[in-house]
TIVO-2410 file (N, C-alpha, C; in nm, 3 decimals):
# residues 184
REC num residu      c1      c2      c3 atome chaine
REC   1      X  -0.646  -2.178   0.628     N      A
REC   1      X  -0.696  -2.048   0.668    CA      A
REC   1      X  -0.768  -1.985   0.550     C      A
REC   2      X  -0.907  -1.935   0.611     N      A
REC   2      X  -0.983  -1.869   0.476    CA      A
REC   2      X  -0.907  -1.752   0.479     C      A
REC   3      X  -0.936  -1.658   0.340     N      A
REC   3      X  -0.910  -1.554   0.312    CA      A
REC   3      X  -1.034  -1.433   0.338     C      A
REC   4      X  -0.992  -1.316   0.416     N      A
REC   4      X  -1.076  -1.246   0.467    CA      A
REC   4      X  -1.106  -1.131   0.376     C      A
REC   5      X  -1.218  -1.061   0.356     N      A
REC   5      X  -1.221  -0.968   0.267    CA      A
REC   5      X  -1.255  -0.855   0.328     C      A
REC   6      X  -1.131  -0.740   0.280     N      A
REC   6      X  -1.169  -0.661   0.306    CA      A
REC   6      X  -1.193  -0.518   0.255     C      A
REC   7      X  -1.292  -0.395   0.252     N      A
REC   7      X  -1.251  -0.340   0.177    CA      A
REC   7      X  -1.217  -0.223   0.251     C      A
REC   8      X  -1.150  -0.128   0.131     N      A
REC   8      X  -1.033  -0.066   0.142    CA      A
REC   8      X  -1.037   0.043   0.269     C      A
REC   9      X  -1.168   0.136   0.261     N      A
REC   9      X  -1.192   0.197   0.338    CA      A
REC   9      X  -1.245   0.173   0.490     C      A
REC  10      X  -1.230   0.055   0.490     N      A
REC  10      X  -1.252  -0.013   0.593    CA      A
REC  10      X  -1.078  -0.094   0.698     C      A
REC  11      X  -0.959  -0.087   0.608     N      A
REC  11      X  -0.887  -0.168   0.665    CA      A
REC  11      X  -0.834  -0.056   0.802     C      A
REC  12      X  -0.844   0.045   0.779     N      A
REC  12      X  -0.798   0.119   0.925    CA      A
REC  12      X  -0.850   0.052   1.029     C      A
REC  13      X  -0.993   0.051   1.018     N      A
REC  13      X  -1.097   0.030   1.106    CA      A
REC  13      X  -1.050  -0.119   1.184     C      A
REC  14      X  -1.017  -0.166   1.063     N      A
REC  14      X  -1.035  -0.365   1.083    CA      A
REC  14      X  -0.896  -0.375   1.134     C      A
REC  15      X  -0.809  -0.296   1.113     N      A
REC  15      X  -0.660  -0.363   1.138    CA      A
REC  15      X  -0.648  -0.446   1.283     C      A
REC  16      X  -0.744  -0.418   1.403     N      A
REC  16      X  -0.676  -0.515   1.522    CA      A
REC  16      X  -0.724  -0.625   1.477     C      A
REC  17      X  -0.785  -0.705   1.380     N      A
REC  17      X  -0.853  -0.807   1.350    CA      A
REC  17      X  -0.696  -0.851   1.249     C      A
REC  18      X  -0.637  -0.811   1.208     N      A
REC  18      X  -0.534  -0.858   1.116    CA      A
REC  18      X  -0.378  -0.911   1.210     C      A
REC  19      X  -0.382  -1.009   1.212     N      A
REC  19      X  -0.217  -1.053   1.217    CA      A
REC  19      X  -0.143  -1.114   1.084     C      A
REC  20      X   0.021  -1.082   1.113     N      A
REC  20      X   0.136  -1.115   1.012    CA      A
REC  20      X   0.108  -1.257   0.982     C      A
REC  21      X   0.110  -1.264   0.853     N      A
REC  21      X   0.096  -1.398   0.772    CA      A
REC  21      X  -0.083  -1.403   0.766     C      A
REC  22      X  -0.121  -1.338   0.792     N      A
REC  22      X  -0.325  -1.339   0.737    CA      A
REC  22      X  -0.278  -1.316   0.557     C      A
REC  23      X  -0.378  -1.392   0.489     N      A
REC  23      X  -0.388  -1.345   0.390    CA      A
REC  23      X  -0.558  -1.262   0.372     C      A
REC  24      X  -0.538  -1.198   0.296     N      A
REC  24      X  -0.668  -1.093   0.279    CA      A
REC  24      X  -0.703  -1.068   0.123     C      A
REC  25      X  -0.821  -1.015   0.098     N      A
REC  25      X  -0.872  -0.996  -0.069    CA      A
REC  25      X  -0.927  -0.848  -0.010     C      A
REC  26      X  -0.831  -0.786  -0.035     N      A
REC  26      X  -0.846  -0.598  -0.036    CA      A
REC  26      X  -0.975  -0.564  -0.137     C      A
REC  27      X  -1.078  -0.499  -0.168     N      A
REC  27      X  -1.146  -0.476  -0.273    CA      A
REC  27      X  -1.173  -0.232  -0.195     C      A
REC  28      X  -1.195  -0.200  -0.307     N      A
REC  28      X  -1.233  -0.085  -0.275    CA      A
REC  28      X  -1.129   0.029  -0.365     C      A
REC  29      X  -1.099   0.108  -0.320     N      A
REC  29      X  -1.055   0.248  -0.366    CA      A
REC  29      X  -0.891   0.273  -0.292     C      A
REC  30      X  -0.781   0.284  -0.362     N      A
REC  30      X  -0.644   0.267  -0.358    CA      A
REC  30      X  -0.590   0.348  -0.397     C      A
REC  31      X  -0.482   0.459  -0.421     N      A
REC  31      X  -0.436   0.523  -0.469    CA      A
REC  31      X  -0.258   0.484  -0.440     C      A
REC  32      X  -0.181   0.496  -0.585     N      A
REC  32      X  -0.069   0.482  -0.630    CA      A
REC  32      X   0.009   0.557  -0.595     C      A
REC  33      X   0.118   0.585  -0.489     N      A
REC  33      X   0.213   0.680  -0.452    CA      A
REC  33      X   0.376   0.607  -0.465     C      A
REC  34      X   0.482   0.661  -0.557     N      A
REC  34      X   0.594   0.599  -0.567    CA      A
REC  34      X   0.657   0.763  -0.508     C      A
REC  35      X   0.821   0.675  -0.501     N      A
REC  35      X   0.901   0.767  -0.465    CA      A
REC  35      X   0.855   0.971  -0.482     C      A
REC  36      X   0.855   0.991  -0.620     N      A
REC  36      X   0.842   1.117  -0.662    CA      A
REC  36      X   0.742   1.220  -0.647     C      A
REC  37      X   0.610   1.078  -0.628     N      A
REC  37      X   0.458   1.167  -0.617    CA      A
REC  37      X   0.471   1.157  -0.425     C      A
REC  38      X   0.560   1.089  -0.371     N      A
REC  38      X   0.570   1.113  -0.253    CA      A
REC  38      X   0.638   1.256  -0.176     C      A
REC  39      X   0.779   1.256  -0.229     N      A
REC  39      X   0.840   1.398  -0.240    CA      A
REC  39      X   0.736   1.497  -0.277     C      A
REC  40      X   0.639   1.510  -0.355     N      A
REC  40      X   0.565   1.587  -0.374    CA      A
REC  40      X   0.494   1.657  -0.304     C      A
REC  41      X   0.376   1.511  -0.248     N      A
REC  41      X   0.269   1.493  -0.134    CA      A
REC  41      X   0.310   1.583   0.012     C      A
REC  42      X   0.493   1.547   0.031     N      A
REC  42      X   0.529   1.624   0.134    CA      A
REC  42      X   0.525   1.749   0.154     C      A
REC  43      X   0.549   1.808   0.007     N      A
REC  43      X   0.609   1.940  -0.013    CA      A
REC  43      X   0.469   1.996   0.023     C      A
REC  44      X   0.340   1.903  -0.045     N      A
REC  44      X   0.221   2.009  -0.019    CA      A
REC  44      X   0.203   2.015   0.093     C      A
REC  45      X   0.239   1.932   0.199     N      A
REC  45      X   0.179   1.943   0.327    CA      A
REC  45      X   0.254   1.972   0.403     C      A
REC  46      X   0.375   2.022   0.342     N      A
REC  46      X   0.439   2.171   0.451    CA      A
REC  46      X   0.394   2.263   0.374     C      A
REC  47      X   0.367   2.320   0.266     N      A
REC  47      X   0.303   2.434   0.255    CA      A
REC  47      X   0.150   2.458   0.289     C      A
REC  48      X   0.116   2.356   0.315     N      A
REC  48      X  -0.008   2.366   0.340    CA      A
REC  48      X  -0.119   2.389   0.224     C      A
REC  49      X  -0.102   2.246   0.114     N      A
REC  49      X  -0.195   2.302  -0.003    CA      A
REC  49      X  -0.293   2.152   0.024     C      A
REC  50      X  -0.387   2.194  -0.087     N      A
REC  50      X  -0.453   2.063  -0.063    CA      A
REC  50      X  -0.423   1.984  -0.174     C      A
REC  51      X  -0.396   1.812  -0.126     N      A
REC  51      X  -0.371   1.686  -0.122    CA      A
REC  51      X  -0.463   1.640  -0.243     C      A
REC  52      X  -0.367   1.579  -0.312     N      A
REC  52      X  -0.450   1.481  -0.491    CA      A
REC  52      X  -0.557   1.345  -0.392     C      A
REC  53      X  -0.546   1.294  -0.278     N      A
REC  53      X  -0.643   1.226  -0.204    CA      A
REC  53      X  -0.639   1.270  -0.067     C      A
REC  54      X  -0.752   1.227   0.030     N      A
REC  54      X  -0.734   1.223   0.146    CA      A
REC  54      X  -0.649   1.136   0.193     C      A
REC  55      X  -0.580   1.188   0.286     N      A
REC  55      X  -0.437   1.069   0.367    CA      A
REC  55      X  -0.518   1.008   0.481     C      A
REC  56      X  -0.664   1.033   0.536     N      A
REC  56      X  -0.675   0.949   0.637    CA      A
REC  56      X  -0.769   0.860   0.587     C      A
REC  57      X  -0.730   0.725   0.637     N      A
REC  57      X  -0.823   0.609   0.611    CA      A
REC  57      X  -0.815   0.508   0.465     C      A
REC  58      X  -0.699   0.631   0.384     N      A
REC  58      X  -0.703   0.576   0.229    CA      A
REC  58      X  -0.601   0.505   0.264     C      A
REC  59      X  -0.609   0.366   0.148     N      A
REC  59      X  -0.470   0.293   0.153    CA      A
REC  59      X  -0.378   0.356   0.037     C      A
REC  60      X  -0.217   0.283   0.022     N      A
REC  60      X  -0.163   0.390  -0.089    CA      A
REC  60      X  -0.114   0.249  -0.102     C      A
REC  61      X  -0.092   0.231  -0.235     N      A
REC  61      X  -0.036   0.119  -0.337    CA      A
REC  61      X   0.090   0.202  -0.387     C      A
REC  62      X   0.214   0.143  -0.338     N      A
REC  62      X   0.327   0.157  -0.387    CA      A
REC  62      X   0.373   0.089  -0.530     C      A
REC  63      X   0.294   0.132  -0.612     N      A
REC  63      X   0.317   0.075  -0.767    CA      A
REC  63      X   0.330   0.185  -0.879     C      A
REC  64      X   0.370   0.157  -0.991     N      A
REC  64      X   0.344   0.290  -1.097    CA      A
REC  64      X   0.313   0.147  -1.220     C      A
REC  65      X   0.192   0.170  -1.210     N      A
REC  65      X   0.168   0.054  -1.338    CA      A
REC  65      X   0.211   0.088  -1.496     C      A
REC  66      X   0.226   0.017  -1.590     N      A
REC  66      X   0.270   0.048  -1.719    CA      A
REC  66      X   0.102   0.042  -1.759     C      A
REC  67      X   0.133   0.110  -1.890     N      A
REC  67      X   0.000   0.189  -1.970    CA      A
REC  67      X  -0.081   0.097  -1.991     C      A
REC  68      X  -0.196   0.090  -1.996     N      A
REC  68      X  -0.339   0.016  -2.002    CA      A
REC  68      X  -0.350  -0.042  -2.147     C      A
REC  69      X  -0.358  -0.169  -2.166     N      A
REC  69      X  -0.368  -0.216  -2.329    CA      A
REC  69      X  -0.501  -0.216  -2.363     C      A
REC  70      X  -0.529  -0.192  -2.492     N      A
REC  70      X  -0.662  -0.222  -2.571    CA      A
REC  70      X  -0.764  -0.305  -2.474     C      A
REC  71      X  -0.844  -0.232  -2.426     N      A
REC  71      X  -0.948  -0.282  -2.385    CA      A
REC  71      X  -0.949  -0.336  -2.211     C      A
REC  72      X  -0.884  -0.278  -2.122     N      A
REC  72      X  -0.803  -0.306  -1.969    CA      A
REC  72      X  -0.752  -0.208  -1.920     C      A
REC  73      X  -0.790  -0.175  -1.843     N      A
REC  73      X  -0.858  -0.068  -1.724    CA      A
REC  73      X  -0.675  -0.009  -1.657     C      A
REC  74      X  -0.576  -0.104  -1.643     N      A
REC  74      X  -0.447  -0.059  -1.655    CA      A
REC  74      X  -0.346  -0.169  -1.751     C      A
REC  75      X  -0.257  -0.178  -1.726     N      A
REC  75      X  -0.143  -0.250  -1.815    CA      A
REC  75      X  -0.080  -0.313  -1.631     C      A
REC  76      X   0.047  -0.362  -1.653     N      A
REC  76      X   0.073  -0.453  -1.535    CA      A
REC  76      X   0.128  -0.386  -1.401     C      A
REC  77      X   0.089  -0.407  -1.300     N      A
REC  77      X   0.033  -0.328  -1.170    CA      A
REC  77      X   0.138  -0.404  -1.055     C      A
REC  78      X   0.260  -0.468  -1.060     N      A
REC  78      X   0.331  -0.479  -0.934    CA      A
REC  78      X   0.371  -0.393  -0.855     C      A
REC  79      X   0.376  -0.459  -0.699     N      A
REC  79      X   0.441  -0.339  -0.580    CA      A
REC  79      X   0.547  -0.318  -0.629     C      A
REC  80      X   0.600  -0.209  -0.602     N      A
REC  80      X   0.775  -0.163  -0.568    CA      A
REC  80      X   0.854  -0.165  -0.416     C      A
REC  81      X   0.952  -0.139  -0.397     N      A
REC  81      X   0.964  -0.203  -0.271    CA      A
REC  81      X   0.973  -0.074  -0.187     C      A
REC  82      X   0.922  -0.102  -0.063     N      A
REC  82      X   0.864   0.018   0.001    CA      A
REC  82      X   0.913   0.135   0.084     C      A
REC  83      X   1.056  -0.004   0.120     N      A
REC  83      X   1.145   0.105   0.201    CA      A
REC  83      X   1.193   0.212   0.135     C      A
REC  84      X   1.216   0.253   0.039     N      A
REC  84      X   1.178   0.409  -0.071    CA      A
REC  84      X   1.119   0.479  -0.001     C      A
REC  85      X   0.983   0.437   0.028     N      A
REC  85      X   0.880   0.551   0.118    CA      A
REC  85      X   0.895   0.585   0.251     C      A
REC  86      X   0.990   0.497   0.302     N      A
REC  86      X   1.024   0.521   0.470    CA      A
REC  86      X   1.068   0.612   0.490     C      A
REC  87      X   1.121   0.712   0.467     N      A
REC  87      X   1.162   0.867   0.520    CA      A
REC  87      X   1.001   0.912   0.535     C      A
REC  88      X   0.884   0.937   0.433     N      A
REC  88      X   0.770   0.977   0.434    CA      A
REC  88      X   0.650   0.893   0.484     C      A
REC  89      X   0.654   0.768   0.498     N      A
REC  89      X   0.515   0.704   0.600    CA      A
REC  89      X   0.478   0.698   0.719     C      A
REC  90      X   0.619   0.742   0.822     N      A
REC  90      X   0.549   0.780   0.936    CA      A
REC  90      X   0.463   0.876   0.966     C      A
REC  91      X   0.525   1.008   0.876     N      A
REC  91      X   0.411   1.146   0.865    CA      A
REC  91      X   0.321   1.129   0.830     C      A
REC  92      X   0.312   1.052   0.714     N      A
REC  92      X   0.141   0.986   0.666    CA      A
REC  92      X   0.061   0.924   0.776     C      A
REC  93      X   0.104   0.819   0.823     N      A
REC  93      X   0.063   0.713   0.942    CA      A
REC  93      X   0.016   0.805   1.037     C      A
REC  94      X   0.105   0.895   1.077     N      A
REC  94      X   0.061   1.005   1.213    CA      A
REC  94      X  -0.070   1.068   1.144     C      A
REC  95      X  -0.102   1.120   1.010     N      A
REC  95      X  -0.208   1.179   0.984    CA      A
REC  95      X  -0.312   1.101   0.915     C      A
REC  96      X  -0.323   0.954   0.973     N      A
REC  96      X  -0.456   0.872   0.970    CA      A
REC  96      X  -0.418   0.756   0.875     C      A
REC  97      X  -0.338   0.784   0.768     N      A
REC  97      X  -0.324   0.656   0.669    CA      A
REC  97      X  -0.375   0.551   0.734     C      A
REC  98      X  -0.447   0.455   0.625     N      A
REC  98      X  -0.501   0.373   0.703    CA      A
REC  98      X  -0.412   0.219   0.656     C      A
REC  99      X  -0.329   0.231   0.520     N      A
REC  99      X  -0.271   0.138   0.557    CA      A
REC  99      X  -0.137   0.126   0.405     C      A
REC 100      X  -0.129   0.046   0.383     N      A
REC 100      X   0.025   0.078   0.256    CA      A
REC 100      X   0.063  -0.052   0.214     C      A
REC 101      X   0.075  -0.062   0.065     N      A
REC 101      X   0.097  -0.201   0.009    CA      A
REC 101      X   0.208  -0.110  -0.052     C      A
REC 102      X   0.289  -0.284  -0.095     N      A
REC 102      X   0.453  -0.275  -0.100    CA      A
REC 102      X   0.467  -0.421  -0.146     C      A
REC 103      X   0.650  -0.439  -0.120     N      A
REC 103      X   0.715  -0.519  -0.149    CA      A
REC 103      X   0.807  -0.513  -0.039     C      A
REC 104      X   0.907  -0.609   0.054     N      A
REC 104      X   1.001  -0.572   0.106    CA      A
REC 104      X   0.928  -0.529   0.297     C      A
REC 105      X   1.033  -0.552   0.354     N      A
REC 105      X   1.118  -0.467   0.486    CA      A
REC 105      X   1.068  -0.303   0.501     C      A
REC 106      X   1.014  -0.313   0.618     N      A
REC 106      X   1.001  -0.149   0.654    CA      A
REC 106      X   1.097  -0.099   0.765     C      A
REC 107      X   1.150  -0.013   0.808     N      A
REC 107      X   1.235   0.022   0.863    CA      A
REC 107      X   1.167   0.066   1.030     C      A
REC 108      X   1.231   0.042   1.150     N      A
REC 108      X   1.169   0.057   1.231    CA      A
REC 108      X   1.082   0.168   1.313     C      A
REC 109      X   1.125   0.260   1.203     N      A
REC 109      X   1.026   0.371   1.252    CA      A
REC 109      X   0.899   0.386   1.180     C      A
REC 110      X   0.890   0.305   1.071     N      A
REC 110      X   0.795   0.273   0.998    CA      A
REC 110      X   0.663   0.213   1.122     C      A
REC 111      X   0.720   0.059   1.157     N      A
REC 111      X   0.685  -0.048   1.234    CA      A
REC 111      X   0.640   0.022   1.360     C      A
REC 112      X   0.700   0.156   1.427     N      A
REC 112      X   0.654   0.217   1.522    CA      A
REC 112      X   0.553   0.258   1.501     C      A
REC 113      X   0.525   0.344   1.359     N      A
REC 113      X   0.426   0.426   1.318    CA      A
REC 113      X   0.345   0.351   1.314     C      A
REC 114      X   0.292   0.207   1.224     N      A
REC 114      X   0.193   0.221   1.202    CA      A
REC 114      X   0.158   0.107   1.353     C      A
REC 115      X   0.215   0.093   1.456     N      A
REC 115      X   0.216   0.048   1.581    CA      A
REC 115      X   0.133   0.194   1.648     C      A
REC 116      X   0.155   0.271   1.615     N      A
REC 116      X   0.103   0.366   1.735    CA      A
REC 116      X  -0.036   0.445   1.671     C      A
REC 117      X  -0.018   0.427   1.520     N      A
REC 117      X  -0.169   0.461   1.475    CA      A
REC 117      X  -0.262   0.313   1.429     C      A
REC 118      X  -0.186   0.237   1.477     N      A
REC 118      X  -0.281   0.135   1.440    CA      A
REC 118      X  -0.321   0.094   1.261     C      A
REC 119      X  -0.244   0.074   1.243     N      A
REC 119      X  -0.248   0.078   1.073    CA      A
REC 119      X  -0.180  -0.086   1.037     C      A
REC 120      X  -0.169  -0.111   0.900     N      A
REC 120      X  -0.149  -0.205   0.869    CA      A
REC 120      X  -0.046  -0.166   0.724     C      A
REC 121      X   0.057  -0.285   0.742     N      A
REC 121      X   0.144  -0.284   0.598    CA      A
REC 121      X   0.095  -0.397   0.529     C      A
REC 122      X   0.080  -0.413   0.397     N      A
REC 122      X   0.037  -0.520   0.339    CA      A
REC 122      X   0.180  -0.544   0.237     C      A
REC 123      X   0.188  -0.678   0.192     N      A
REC 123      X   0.287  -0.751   0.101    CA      A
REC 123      X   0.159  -0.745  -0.047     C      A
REC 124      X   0.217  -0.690  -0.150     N      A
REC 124      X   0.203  -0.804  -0.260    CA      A
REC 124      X   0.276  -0.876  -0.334     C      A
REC 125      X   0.220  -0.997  -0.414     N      A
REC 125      X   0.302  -1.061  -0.457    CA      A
REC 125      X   0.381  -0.967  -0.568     C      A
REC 126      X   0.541  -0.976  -0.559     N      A
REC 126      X   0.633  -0.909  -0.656    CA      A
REC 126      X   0.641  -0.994  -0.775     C      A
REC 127      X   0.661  -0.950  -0.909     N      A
REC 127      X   0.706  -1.022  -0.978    CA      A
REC 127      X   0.520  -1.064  -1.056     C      A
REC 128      X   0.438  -1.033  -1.007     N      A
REC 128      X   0.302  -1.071  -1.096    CA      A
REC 128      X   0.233  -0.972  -1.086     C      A
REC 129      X   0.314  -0.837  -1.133     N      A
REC 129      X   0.204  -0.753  -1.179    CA      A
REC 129      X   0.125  -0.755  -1.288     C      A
REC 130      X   0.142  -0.869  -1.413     N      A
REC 130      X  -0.046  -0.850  -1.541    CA      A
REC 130      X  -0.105  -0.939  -1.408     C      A
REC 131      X  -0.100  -1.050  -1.363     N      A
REC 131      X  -0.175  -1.118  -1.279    CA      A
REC 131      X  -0.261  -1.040  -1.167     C      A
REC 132      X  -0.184  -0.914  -1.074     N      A
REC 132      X  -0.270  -0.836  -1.007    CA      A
REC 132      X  -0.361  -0.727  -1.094     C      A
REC 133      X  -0.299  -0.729  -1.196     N      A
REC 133      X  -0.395  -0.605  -1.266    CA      A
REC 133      X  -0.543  -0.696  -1.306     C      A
REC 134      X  -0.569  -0.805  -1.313     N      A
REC 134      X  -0.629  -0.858  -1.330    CA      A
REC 134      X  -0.721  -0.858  -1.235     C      A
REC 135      X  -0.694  -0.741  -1.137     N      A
REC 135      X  -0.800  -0.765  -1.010    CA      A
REC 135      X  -0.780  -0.606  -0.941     C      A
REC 136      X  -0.797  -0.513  -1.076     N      A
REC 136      X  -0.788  -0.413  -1.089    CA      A
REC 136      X  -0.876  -0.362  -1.153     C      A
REC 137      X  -1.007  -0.267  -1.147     N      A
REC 137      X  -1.123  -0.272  -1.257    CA      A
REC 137      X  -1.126  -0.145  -1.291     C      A
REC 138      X  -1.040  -0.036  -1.223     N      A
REC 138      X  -1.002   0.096  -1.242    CA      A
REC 138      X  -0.921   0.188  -1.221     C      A
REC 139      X  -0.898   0.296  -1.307     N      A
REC 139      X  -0.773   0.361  -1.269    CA      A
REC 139      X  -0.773   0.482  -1.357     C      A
REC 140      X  -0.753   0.540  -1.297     N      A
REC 140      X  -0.767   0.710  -1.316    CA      A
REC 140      X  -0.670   0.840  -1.233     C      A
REC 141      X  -0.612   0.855  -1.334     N      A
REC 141      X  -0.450   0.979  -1.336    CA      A
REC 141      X  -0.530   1.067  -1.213     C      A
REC 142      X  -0.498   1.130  -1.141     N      A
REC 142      X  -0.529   1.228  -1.045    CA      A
REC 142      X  -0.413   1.358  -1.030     C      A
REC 143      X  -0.354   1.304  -1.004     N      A
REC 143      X  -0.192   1.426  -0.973    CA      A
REC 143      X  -0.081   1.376  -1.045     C      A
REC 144      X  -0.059   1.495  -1.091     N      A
REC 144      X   0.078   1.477  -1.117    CA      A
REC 144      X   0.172   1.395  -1.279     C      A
REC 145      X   0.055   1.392  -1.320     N      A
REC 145      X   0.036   1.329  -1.461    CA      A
REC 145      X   0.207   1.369  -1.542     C      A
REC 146      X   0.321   1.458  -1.484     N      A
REC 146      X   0.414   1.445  -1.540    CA      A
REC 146      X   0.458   1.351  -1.556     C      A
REC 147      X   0.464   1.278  -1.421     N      A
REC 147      X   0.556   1.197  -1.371    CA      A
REC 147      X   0.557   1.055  -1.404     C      A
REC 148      X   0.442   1.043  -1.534     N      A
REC 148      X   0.429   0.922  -1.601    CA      A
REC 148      X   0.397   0.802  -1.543     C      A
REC 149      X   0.446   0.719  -1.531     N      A
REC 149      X   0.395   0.580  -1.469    CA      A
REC 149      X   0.420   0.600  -1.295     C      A
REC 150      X   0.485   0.729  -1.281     N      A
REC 150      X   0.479   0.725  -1.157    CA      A
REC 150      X   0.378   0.835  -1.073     C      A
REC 151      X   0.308   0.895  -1.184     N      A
REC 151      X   0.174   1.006  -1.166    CA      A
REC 151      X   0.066   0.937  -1.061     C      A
REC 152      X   0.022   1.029  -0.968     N      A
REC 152      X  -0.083   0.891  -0.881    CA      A
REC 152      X  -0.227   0.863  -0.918     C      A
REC 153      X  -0.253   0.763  -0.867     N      A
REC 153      X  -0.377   0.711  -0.938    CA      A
REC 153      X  -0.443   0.668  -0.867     C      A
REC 154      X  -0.609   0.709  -0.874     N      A
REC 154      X  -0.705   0.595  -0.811    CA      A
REC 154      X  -0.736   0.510  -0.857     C      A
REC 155      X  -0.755   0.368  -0.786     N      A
REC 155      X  -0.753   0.255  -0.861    CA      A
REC 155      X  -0.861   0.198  -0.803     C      A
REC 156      X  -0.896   0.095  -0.877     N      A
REC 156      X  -1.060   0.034  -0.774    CA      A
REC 156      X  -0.990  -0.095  -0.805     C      A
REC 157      X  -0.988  -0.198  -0.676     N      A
REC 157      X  -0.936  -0.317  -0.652    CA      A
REC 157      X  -1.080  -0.385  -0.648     C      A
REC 158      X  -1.091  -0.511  -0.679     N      A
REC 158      X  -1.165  -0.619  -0.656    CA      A
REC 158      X  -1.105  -0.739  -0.598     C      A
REC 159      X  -1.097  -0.798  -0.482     N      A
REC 159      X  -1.049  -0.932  -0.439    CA      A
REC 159      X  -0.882  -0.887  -0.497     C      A
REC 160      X  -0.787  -0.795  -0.473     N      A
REC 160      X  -0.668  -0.789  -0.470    CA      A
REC 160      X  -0.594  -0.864  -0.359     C      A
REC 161      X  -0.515  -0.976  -0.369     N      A
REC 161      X  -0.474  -1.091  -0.271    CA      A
REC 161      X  -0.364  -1.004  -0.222     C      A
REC 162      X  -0.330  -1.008  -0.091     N      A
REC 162      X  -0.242  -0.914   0.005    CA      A
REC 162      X  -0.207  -1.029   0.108     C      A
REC 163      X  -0.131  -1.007   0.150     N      A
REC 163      X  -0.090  -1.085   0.299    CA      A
REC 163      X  -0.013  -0.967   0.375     C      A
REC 164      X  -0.040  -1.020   0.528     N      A
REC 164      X  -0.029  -0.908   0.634    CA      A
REC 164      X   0.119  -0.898   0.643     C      A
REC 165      X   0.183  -0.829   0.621     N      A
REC 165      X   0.348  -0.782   0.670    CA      A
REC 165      X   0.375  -0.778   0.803     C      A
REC 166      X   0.315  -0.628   0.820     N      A
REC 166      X   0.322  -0.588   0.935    CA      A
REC 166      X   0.190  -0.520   0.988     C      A
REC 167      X   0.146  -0.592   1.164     N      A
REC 167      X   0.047  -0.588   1.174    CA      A
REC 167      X   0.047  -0.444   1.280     C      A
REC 168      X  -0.085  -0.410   1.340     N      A
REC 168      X  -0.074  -0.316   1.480    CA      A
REC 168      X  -0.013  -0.341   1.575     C      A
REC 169      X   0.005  -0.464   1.613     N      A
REC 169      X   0.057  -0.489   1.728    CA      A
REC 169      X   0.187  -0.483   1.768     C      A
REC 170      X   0.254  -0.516   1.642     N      A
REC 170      X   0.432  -0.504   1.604    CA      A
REC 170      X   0.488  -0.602   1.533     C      A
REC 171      X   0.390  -0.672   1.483     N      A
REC 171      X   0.400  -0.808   1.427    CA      A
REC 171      X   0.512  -0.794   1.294     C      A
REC 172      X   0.580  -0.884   1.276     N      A
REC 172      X   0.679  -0.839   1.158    CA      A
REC 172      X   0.693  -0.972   1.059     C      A
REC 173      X   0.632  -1.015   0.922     N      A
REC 173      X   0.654  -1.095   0.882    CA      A
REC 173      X   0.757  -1.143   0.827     C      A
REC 174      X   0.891  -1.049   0.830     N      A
REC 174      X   1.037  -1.064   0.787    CA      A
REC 174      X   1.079  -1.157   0.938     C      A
REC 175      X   1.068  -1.082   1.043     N      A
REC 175      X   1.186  -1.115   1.152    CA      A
REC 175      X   1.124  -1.234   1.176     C      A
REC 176      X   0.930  -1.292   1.143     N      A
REC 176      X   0.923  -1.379   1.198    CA      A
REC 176      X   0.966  -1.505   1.087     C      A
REC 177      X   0.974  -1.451   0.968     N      A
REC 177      X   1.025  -1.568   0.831    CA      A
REC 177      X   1.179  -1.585   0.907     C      A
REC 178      X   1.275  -1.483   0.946     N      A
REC 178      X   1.401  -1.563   0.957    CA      A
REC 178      X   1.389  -1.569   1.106     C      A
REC 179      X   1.347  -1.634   1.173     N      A
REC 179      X   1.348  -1.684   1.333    CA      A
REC 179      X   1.326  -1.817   1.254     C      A
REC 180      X   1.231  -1.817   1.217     N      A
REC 180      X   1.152  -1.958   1.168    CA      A
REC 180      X   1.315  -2.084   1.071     C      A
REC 181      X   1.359  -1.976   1.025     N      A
REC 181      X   1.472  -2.007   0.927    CA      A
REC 181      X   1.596  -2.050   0.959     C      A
REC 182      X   1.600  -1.951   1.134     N      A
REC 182      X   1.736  -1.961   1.198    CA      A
REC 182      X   1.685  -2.103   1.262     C      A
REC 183      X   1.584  -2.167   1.307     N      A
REC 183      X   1.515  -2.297   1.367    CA      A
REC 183      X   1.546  -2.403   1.327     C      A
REC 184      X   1.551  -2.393   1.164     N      A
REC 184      X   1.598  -2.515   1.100    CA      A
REC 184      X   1.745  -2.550   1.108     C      A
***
């Protein structure tokens, strides 16, 4: 199977074209949301302030990369694991998100959400974040700059390797790895 490219502001659009186990080369504009800058994000949008990015159509990279070395755009860039964000991605999902990289299992109201807005979860590989930063060409603090490696960030991806988690349709690449598992 080739690898499909897609970019970022485009994966809302593309998601009925994506099923679980596709691999994909994400390229485009990403922004970094962990646990804390998430609690945050919420708070603004019950008070009603305006948002460090737009939530519709942007993807959010569940990472807080370590500091950028001499001459490299960040320092090493792995997912974190996502179910953290599951109290807060259905509200996102309902207001357009277009899609969410991670590590790990989403919880089923997650799998509803991005089932009913049509969105997409992406996997990255855990455990090789200098290797993904390597396919990272930018990155720039936006909000929240207390919160250190976990401050959010826009990032510009080039050919970032993803595989489909969870697709629109309900597709689940966990339940379908252990069906496959319970077979043997």
């Amino acid at each position: 199977m080739s690898l499909l490219k897609i970019d970022a502001g485009e994966l809302k659009a593309r998601a009925g074209e994506l099923r679980v186990g596709m691999k994909i080369l994400l390229s485009g504009t990403v922004y970094t949301s962990r646990d804390a800058a998430h609690k945050r994000i919420m708070k603004l949008i019950s008070d009603g302030e305006k948002l460090p990015y737009p939530i519709e159509n942007s993807v959010i990279y569940y990472a807080g990369p370590t500091p950028a070395p001499e001459g490299k755009p960040i320092g090493s860039c792995g997912p974190t694991t996502s179910g953290r964000m599951d109290p807060y991605a259905p509200k996102l999902l309902d207001m357009g998100l277009g899609g969410m990289i991670g590590k790990g299992e989403r919880s089923v109201e997650v799998r509803e959400a991005i089932v009913r807005n049509r969105s997409v979860y992406l996997c990255a590989v855990g455990g090789a974040g200098a290797l993904a930063a390597n396919c990272i060409k930018e990155c720039e603090v936006i909000a929240f700059e207390d919160l250190g490696c976990e401050s959010v960030k826009r990032l510009y991806f080039r050919d970032f390797p993803l595989i489909v988690a969870n697709d629109c349709f309900g597709g689940d690449i966990f339940e379908r790895g252990r069906a496959e598992f319970n077979r043997l």
